[in-house]
C-alpha positions as CSV (number, residue, x, y, z in Angstrom):
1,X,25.2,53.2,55.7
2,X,23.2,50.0,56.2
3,X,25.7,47.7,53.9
4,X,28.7,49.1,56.1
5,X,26.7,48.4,59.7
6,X,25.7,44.7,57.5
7,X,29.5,44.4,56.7
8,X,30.8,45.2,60.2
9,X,31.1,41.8,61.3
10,X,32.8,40.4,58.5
11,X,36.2,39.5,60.6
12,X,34.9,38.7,64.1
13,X,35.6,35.1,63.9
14,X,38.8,35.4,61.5
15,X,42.0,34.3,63.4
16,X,45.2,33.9,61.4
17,X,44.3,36.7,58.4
18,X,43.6,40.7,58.2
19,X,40.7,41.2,56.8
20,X,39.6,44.5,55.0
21,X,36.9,46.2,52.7
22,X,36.1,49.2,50.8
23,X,32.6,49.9,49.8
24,X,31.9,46.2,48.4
25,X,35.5,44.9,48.3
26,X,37.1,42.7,50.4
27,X,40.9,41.4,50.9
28,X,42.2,39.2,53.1
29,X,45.7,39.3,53.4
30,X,48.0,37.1,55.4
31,X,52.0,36.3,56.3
32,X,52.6,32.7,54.9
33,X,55.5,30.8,56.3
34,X,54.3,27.6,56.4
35,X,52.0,24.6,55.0
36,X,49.7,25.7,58.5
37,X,49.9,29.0,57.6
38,X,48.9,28.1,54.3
39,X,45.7,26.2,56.0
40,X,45.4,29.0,58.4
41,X,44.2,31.3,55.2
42,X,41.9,28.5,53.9
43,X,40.5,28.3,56.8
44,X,39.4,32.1,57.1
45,X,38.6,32.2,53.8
46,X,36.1,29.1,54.9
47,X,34.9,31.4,57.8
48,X,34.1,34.0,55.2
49,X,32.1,32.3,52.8
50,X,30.2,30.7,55.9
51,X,30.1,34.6,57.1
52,X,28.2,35.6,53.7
53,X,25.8,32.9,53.4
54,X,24.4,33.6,57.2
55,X,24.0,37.4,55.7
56,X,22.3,36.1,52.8
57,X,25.1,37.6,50.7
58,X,27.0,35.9,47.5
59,X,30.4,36.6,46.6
60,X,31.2,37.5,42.5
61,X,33.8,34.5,42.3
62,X,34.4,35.8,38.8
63,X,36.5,38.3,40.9
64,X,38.2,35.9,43.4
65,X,42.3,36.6,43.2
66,X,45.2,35.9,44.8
67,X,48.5,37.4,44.7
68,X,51.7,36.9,46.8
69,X,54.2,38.9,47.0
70,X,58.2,38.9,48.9
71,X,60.1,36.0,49.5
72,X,58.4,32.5,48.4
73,X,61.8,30.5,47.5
74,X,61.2,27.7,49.5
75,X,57.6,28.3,50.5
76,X,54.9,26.3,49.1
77,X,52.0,28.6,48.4
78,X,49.0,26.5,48.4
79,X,45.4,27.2,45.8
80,X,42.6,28.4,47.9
81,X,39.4,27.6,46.8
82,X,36.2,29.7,46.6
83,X,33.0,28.9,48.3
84,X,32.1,27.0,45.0
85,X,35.4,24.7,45.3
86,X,37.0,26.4,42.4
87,X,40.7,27.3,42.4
88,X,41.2,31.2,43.2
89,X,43.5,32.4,40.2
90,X,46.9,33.4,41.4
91,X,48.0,36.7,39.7
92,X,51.0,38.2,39.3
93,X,49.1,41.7,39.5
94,X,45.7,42.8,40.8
95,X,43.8,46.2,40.4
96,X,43.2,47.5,43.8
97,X,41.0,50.8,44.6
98,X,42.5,51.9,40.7
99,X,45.6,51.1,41.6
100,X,47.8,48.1,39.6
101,X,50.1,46.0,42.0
102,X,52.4,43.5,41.3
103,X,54.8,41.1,42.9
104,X,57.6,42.8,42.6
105,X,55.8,46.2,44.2
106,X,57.6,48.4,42.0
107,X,54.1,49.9,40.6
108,X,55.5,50.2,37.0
109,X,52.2,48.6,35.4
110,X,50.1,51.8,37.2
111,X,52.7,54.4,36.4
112,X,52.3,53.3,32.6
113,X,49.1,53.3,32.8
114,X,48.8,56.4,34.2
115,X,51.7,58.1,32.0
116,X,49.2,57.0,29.2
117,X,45.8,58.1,30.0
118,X,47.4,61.3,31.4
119,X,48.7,61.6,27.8
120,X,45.6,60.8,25.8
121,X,44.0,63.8,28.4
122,X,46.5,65.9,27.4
123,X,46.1,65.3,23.8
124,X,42.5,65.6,24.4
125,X,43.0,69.0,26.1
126,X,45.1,70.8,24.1
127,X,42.8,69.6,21.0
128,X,39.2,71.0,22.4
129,X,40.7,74.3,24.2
130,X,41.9,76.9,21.6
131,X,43.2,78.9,24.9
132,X,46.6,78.5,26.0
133,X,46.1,81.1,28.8
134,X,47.9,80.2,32.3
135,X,44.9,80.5,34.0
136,X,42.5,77.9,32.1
137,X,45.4,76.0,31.1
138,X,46.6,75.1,34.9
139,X,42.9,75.1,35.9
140,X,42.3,72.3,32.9
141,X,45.6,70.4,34.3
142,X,44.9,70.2,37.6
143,X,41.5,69.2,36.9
144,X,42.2,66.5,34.3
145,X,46.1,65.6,34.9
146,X,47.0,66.7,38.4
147,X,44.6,64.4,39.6
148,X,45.2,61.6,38.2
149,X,49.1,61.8,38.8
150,X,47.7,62.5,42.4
151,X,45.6,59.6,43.3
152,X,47.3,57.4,45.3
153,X,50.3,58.8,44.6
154,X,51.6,57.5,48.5
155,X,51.2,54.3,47.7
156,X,52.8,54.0,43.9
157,X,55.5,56.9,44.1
158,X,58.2,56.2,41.9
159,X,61.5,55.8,43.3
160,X,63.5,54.8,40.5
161,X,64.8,57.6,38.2
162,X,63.6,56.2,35.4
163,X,60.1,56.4,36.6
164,X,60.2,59.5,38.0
165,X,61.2,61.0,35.0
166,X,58.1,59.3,32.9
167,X,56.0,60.7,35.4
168,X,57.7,63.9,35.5
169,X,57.3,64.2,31.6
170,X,54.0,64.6,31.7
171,X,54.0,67.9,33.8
172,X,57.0,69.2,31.6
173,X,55.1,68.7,28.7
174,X,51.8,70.4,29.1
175,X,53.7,73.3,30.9
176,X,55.4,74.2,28.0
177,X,52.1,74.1,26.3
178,X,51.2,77.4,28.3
179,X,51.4,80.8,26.6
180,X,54.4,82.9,27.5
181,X,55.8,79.6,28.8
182,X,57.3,78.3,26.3
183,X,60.8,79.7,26.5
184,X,61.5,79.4,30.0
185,X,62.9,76.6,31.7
186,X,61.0,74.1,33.3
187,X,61.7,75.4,37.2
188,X,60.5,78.4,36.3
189,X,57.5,77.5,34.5
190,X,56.4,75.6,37.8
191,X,57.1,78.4,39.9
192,X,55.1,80.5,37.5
193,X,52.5,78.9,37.5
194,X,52.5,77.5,41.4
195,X,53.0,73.8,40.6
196,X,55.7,71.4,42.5
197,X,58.0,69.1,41.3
């Protein structure tokens, strides 16, 4: 509670940028249009640093990165510096809060990386459970899988039919998994067993 009251001012002199923070993250995000704009962002990054240092506090600049992300044809995004007067790496994706953004927002990186570790869970699963009873087997799912498919899912839900269908895999597959499950069709198998698509 103390680190959140310490945190608290962070933005009170920040003009141009939104600034927010999670725990011990922070982001400062901005709409650049122009080479002033582009200043603008220094500048609160400045106001930031000079913030920290007041608090006694040191940013890990080992973590410093920058992404941009819509239209940038004919916009000249500047390097912003840390407080050391290093260049802040531009990325073309970030890991934010566990999830993996990129440029082009489409969220593919995280549903891949998702689809896999929900696979290797799976495979995990269906190794060390000899049951294939509904009960412990949705229990396990929802525990292990669900969850995972679940986090964040506002932010990074697929749109594209593709994706959805990658995503979607992974459900179809342990479901079928399920005793007694087996030989119906996949609809059926979620209503069994209380799951949505």
């Amino acid at each position: 509670m103390l680190f959140i009251i310490m945190i608290s001012d962070i933005d009170n002199d920040i003009a141009a940028s939104i600034v927010r923070s999670f725990a011990d993250d922070t982001r400062n995000s901005t709409k650049i249009r122009t080479e002033e704009d582009n200043k603008s962002m220094q500048r609160d990054l400045d106001l930031i640093y000079k913030w920290a240092k007041n608090n006694m506090m040191e940013f890990n600049e080992t973590k410093f990165e920058h992404m941009t992300w819509g239209i940038t044809k004919g916009i000249d995004i500047a390097s912003y510096k840390t407080p050391s007067g290093d260049d802040i790496p531009c990325k073309s994706k970030v890991k934010d809060l566990g999830v993996i953004t990129s440029e082009d927002l489409l969220f593919r990186d995280h549903m891949n990386s998702v689809a896999t570790a929900c696979k290797i869970k799976q495979g995990i699963i269906l190794r060390k459970f000899i049951t294939r009873k509904e009960e412990p087997m949705m229990q396990l799912f929802k525990t292990y899988i669900r969850s995972k498919l679940d986090y964040c899912c506002l932010v990074w839900s697929p749109w594209c039919q593709k994706d959805i269908d990658k995503i979607e895999r992974i459900q179809k597959n342990f479901t079928s998994k399920i005793e007694g499950m087996d030989n119906l069709d996949y609809h059926e198998r979620l209503k069994n067993s209380n799951c949505t698509v």
